[in-house]
LODOBA-915048 format. One record per residue: x, y, z of N, C-alpha, C in turn; residue in three letters. Coordinates in steps of 0.02 Angstrom, whole numbers, padded with zeros to 5 digits, always signed. Layout:
XYZXYZXYZALA;...
//
This chain:
-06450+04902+01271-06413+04860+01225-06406+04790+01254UNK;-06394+04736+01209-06381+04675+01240-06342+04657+01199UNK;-06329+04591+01194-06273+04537+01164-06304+04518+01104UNK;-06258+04503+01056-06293+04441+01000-06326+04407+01022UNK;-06396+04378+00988-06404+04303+00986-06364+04271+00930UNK;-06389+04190+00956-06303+04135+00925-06336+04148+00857UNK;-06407+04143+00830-06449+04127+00768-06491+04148+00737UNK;-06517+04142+00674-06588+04152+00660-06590+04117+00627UNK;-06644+04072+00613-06686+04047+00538-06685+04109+00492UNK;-06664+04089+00415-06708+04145+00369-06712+04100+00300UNK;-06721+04133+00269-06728+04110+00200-06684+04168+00172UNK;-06618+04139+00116-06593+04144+00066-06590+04163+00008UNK;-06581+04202-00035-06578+04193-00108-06490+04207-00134UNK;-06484+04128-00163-06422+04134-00153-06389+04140-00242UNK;-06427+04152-00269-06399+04199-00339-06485+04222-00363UNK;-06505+04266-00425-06534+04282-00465-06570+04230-00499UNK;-06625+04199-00484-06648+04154-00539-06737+04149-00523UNK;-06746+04065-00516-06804+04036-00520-06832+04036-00432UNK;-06865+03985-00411-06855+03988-00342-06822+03944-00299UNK;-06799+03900-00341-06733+03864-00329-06676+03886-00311UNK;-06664+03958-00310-06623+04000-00279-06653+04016-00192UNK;-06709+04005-00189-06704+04013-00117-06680+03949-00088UNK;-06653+03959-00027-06633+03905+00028-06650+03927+00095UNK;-06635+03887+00156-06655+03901+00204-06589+03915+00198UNK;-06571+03938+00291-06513+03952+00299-06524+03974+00412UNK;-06456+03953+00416-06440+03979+00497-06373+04045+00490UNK;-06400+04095+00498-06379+04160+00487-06369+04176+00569UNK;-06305+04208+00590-06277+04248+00633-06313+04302+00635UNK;-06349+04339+00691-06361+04411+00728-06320+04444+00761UNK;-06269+04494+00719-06254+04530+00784-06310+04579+00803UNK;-06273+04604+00860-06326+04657+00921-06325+04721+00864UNK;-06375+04742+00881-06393+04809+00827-06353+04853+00845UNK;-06335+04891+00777-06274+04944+00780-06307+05021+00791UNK;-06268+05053+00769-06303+05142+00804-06361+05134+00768UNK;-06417+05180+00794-06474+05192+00763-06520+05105+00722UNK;-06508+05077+00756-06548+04995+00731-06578+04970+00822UNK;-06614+04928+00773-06665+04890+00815-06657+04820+00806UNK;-06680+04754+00840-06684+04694+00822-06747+04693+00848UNK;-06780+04634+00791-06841+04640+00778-06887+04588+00797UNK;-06893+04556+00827-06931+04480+00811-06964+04454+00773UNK;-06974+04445+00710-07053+04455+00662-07117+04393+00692UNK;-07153+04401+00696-07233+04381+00727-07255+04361+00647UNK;-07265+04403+00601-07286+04394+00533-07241+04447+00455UNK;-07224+04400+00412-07202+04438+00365-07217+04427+00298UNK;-07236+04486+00287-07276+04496+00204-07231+04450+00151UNK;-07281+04445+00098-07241+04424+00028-07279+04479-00023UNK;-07223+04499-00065-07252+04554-00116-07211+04540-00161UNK;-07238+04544-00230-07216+04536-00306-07150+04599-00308UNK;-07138+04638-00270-07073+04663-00261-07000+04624-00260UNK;-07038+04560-00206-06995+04525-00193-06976+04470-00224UNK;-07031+04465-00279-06997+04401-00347-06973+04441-00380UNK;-06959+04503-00389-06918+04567-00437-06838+04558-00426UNK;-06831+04569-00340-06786+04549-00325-06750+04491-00325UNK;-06800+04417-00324-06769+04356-00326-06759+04362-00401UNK;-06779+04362-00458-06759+04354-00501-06715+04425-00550UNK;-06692+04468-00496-06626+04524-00545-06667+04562-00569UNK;-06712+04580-00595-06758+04630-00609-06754+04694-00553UNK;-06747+04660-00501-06721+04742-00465-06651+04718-00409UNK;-06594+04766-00396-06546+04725-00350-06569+04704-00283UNK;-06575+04642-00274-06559+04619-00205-06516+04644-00164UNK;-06446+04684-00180-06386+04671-00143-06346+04637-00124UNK;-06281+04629-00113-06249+04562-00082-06280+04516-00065UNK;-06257+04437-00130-06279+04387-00092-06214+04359-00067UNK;-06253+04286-00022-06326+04268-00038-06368+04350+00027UNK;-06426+04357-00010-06459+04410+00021-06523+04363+00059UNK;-06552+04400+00107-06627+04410+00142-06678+04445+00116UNK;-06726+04388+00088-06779+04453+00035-06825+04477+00092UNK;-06878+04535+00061-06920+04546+00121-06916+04607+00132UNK;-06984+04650+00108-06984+04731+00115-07042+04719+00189UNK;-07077+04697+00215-07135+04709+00253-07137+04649+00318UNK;-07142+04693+00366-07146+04637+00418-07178+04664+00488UNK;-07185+04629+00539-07213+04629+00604-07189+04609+00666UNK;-07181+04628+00724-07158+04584+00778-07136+04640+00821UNK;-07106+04618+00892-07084+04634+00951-07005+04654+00939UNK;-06999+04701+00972-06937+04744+00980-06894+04695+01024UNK;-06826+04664+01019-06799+04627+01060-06742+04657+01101UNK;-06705+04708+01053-06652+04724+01084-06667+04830+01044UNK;-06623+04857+01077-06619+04943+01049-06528+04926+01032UNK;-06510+04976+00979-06426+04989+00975-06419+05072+01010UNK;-06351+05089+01007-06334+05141+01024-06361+05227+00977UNK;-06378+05272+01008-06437+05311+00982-06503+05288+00967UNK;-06532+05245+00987-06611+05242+00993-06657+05265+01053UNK;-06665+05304+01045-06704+05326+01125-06783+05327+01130UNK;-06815+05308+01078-06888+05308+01075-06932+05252+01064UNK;-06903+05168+01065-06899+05114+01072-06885+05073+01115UNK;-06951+05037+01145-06894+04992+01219-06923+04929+01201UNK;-06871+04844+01218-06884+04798+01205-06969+04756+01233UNK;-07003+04743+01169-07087+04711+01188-07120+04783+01166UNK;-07091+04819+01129-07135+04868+01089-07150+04817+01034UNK;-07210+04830+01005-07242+04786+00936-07256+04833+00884UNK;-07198+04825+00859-07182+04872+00754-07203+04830+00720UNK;-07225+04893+00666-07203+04864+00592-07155+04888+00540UNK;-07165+04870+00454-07109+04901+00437-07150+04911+00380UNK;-07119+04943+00328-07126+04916+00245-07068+04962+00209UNK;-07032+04932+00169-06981+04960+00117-06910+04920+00128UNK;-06858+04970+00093-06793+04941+00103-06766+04955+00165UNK;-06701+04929+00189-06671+04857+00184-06708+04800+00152UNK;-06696+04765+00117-06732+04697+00117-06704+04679+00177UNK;-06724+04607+00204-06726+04555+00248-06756+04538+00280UNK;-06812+04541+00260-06897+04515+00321-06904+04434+00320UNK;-06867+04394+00275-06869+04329+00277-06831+04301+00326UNK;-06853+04314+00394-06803+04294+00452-06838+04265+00490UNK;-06831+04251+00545-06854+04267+00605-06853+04321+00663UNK;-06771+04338+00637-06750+04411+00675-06709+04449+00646UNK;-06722+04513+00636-06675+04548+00588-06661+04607+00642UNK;-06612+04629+00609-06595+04705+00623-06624+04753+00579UNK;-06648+04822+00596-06675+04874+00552-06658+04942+00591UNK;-06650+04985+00541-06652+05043+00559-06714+05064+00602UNK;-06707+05103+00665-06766+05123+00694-06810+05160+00654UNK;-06775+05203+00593-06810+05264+00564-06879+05202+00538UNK;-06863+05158+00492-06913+05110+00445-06975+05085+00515UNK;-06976+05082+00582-07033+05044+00604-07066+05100+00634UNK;-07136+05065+00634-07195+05108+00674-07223+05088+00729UNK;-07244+05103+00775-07275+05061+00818-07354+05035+00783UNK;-07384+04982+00801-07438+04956+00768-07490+04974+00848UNK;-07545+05003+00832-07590+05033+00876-07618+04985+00923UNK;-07662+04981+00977-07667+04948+01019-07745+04927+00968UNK;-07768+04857+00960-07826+04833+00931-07815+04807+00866UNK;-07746+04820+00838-07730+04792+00765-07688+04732+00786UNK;-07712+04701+00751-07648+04625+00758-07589+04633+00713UNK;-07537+04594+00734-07485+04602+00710-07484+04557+00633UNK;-07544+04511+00616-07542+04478+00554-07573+04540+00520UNK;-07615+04571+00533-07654+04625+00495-07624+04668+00474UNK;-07581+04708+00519-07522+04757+00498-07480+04736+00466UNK;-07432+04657+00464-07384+04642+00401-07425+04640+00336UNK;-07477+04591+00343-07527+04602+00286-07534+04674+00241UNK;-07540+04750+00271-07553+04796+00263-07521+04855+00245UNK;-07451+04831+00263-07416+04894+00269-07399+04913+00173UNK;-07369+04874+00139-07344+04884+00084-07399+04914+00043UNK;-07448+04870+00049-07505+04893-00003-07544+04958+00021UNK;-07558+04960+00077-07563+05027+00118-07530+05066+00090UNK;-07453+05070+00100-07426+05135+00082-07434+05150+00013UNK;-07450+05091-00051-07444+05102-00088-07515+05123-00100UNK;-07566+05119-00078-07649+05138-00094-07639+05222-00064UNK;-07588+05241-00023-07597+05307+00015-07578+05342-00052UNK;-07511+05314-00076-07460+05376-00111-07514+05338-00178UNK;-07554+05312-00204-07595+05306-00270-07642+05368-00266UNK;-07679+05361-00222-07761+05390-00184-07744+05460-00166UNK;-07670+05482-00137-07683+05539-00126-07638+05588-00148UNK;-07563+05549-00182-07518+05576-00201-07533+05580-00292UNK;-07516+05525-00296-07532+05520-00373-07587+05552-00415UNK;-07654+05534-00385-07706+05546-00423-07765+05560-00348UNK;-07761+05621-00323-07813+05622-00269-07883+05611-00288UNK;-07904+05560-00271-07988+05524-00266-08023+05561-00217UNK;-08085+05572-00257-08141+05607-00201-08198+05593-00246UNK;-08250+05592-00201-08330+05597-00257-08327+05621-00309UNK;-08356+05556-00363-08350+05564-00417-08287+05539-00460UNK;-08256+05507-00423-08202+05497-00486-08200+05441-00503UNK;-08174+05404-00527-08202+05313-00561-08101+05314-00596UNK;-08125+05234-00557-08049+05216-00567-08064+05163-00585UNK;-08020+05109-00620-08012+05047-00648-07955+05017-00604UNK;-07975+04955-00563-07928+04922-00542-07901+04851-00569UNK;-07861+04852-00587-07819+04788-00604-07831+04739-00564UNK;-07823+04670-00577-07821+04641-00502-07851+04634-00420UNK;-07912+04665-00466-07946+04696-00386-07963+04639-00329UNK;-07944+04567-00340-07947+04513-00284-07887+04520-00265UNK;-07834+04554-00273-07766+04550-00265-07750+04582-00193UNK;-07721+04568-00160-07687+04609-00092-07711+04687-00096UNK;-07649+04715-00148-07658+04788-00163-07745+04780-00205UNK;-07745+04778-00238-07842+04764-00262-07892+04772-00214UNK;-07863+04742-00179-07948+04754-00122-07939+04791-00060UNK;-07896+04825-00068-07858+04886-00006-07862+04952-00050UNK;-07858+04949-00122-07863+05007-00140-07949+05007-00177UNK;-07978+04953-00170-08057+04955-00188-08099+04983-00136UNK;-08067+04954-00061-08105+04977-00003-08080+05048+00018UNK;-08023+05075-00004-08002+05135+00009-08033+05186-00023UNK;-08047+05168-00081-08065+05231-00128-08140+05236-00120UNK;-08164+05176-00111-08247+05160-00104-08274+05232-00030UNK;-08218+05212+00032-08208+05273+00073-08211+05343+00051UNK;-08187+05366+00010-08167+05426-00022-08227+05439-00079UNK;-08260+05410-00106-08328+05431-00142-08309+05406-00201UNK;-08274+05347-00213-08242+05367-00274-08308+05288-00307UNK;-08311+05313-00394-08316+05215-00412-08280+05186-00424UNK;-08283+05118-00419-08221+05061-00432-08248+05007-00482UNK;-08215+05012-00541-08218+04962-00592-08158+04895-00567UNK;-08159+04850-00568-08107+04805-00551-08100+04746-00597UNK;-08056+04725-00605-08049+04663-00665-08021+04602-00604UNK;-08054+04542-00639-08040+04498-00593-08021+04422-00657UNK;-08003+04382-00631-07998+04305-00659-08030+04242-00658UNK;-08081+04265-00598-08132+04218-00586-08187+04241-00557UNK;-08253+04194-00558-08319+04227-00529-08310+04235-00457UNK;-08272+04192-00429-08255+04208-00333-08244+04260-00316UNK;-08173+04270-00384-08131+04327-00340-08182+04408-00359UNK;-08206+04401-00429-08253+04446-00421-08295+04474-00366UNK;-08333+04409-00367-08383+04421-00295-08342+04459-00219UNK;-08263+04423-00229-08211+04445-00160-08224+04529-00182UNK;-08194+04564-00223-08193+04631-00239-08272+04667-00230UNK;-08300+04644-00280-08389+04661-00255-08378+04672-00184UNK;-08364+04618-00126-08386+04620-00057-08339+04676-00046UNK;-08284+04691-00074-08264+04744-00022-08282+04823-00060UNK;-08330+04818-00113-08349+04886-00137-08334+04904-00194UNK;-08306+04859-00242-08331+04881-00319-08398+04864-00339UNK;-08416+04937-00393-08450+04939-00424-08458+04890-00468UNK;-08430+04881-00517-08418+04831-00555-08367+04774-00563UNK;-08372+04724-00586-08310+04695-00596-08310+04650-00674UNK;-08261+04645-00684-08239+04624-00777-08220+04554-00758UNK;-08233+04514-00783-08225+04475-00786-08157+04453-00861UNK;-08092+04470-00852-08055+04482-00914-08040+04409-00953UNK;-08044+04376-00922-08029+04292-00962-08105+04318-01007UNK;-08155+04327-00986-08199+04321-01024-08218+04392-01060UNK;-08201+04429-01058-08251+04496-01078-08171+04544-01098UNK;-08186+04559-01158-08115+04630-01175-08159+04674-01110UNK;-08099+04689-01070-08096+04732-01011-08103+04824-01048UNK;-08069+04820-01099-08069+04912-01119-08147+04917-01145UNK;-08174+04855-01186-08251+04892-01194-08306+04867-01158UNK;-08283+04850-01087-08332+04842-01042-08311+04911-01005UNK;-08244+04933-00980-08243+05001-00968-08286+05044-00999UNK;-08285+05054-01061-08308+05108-01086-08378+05121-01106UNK;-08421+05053-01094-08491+05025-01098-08498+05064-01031UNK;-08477+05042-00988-08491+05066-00901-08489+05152-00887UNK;-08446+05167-00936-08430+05243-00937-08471+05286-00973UNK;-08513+05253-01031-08540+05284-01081-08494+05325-01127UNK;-08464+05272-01126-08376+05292-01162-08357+05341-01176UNK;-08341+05366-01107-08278+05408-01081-08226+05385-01058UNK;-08230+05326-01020-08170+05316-00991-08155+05326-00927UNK;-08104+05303-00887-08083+05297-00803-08072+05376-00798UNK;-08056+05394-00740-08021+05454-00736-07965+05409-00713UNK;-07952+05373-00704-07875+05337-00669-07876+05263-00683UNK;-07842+05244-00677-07818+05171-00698-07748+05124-00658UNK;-07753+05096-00635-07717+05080-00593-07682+05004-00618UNK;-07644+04994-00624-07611+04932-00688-07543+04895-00638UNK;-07534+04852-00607-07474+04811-00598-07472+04755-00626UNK;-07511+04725-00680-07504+04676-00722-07445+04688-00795UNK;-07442+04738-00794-07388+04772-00860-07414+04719-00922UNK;-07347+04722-00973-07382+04684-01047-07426+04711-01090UNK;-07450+04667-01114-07503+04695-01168-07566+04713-01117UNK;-07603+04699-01058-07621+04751-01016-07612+04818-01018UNK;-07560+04830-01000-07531+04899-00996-07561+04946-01031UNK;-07537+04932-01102-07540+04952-01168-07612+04955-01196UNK;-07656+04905-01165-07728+04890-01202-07773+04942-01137UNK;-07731+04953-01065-07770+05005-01028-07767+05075-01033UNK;-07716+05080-01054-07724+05150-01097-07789+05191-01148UNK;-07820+05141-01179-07879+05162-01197-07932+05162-01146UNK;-07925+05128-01093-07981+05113-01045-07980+05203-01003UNK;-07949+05237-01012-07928+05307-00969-07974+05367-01008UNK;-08017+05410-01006-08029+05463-01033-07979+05517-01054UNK;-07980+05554-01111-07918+05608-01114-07919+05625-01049UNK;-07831+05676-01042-07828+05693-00974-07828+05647-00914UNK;-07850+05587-00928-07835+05535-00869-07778+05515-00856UNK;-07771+05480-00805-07698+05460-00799-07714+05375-00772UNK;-07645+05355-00782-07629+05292-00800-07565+05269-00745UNK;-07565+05235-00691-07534+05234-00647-07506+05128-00653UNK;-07431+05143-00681-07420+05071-00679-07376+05075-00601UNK;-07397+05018-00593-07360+04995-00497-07335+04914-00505UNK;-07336+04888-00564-07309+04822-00569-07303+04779-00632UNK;-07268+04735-00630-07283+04714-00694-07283+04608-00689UNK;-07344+04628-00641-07342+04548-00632-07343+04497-00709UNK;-07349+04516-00763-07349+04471-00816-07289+04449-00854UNK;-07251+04502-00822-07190+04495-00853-07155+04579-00890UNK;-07117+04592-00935-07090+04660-00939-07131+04697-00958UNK;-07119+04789-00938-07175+04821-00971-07139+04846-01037UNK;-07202+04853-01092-07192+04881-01141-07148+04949-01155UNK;-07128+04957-01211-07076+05015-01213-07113+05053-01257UNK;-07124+05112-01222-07196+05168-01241-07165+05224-01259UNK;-07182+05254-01316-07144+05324-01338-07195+05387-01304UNK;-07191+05413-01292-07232+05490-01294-07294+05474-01347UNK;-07287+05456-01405-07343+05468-01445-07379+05409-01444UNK;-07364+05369-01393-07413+05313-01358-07469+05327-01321UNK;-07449+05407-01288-07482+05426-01227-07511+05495-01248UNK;-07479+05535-01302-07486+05577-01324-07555+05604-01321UNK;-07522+05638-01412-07582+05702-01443-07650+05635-01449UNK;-07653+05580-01461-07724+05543-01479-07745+05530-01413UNK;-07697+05506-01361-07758+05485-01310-07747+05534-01239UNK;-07686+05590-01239-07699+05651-01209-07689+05631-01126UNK;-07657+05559-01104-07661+05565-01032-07601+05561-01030UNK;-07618+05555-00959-07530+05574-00901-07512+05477-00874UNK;-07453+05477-00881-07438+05406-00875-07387+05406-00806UNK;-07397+05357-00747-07381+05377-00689-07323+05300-00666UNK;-07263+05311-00681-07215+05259-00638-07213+05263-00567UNK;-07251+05258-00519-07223+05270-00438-07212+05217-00392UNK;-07140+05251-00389-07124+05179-00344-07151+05181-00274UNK;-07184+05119-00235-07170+05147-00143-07123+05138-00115UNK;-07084+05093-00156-07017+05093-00105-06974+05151-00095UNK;-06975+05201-00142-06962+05269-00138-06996+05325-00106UNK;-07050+05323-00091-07107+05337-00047-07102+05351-00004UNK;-07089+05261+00019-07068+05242+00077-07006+05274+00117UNK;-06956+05289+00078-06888+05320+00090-06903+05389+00109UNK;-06966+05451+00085-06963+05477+00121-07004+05483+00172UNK;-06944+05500+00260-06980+05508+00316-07052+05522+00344UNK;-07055+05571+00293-07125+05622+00323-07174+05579+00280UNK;-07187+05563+00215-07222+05532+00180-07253+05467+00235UNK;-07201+05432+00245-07180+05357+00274-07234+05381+00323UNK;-07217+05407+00389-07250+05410+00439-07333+05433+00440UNK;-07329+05484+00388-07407+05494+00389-07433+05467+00351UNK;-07404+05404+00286-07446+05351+00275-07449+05292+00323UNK;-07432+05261+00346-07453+05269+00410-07497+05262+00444UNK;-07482+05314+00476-07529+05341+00525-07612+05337+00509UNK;-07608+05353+00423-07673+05362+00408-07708+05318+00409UNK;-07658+05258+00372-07678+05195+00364-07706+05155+00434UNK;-07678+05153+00442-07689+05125+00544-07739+05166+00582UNK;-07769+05233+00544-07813+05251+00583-07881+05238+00556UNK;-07864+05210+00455-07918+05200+00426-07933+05119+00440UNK;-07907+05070+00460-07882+05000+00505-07929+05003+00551UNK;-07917+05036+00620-07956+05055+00680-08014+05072+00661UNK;-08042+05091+00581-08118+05125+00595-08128+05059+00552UNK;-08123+05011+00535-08129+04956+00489-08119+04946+00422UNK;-08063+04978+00409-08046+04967+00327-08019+04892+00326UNK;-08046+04854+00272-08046+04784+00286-07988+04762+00264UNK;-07934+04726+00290-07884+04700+00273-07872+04640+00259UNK;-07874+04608+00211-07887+04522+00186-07834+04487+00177UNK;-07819+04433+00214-07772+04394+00207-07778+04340+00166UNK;-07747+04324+00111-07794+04268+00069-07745+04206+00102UNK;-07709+04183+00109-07669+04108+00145-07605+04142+00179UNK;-07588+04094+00240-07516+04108+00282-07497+04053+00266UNK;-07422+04057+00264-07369+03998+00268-07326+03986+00317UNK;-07293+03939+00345-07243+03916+00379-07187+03986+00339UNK;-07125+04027+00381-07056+04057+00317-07021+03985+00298UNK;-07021+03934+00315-06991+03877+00274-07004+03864+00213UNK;-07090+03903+00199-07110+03892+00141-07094+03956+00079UNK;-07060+03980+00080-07057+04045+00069-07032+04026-00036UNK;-07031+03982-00027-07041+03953-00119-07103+03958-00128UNK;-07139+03936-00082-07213+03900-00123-07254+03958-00109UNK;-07226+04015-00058-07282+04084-00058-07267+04101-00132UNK;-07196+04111-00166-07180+04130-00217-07220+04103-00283UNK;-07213+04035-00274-07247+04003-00321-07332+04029-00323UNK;-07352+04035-00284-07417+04038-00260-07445+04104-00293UNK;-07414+04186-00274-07393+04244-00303-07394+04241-00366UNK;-07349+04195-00387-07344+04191-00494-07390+04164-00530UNK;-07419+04120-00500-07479+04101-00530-07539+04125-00524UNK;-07554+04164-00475-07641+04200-00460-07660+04174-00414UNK;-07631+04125-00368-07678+04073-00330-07701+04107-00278UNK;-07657+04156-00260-07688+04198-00181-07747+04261-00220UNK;-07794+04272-00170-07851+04319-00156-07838+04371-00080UNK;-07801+04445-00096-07800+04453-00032-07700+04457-00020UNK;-07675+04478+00039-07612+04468+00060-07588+04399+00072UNK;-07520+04399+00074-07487+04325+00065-07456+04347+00145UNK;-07437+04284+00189-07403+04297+00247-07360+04249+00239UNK;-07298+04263+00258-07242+04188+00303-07244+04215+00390UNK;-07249+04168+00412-07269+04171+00471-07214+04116+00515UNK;-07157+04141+00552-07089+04109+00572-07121+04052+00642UNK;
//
């Protein structure tokens, strides 16, 4: 155990709104309490989780709060009951508490992992969220193996090209929709089959051209909206339909006979931050992930920022501009 430090840098959100609610801020550390750690972060993720939270769509908790499900860095201090952690161990994290917008936080020991010897610590913040969420898609939700053909949303996206190169592993095909000819080509490079070009081409009957219209066996959707709703046909009966976000804004309000007797699939809400919550899940995604890392599952960082900038990652996020994971980097 040791003493407080006097400080940290973090970033703020000091009500529910635009990103004019974030501020910087000099925040007090006390010394970690039973069962916590203090953390140093090296690198920390940005995820559309965390504009959910800045803007009330999901609770922050007491403000002003510390946003920030995913992060990286050196162990500084242990609290009382930690016995399997010593200070200059190098973790990571992903889920709740928020507060990764720091420089140094406190966390429960249960939330960190150690990050393996040959992974960098930008690679693992980069990785962890979308990781866990490509584990519990790929193997919980809808297990992929040879032969199965999925449609990815967003496939230049962080989660997009972690769950293109994941499944590409597993035998699977990957249809991917993209917004531009780059980011196409980005997805292509990491192993789709195809890619849609959706500004230009209706995405459901280039699916189903590709399918010899049948349809995905899976579908993978965090864009929500009239997306959502228009990928539902993109699924074969019996397929399933897995929303994980709703970067466009709210999702549609779907009855049963949306999903029903005409188009016969299974429609999938899964959260990872719940996932994440449980232990055993947590650790052996994971594990897996970091061992599929070590054999070269490619992890893409599309831009890092100064955490001072922690508006303009946001801004950056809402508009499409990143290809790949977002970092703040303290």
């Amino acid at each position: 155990m040791t003493s407080a430090i006097p400080a940290t840098f973090a970033i703020e959100l000091s009500a529910p709104g635009g990103i004019d609610c974030l501020r910087a801020a000099t925040r007090l550390l006390p010394a970690p309490g039973a069962g916590e750690v203090r953390i140093r972060h090296t690198a920390i993720g940005v995820n559309f989780v965390d504009i959910y939270h800045r803007t009330g769509l999901y609770p922050a908790g007491a403000l002003p709060a510390v946003l920030g499900v995913e992060g990286a860095g050196v162990v500084e201090a242990i609290g009382p009951e930690v016995a399997d952690l010593a200070p200059g161990d190098r973790m990571a994290y992903a889920g709740l508490p928020v507060g990764g917008y720091a420089q140094a936080r406190n966390i429960p020991a249960s939330r960190l992992v150690p990050i393996p010897e040959g992974i960098d610590d930008r690679t693992a913040a980069a990785a962890m969220l979308r990781g866990l969420t490509t584990h519990m898609l790929l193997r919980r939700v809808y297990p992929v193996g040879p032969g199965t053909t999925l449609l990815v949303h967003a496939a230049a996206g962080g989660l997009g090209l972690l769950l293109t190169a994941w499944a590409k592993r597993l035998g699977a095909t990957v249809i991917g929709t993209a917004g531009s000819p780059a980011k196409a080509d980005l997805a292509r490079a990491r192993g789709a089959d195809d890619v849609i070009l959706y500004k230009e081409q209706d995405f459901v009957a280039e699916v189903r051209r590709l399918t010899d219209g049948t349809g995905v066996d899976m579908a993978i959707d965090g864009i929500g909206g009239e997306t959502l709703l228009r990928t539902l046909d993109a699924v074969r009966p019996f397929g399933t339909v897995a929303s994980v976000g709703q970067a466009s804004g709210a999702l549609p309000a779907l009855s049963l006979t949306d999903i029903g007797p005409r188009r016969s699939l299974s429609l999938a809400r899964p959260s990872v931050l719940a996932y994440a919550n449980d232990p055993g899940a947590y650790q052996r995604a994971a594990a897996e992930l970091f061992d599929e890392i070590a054999r070269s599952l490619p992890v893409t960082i599309g831009a890092e920022l100064p955490l001072a900038r922690a508006a303009d990652a946001h801004r950056m996020l809402e508009r499409g501009e990143t290809a790949g994971s977002l970092l703040l980097v303290p």
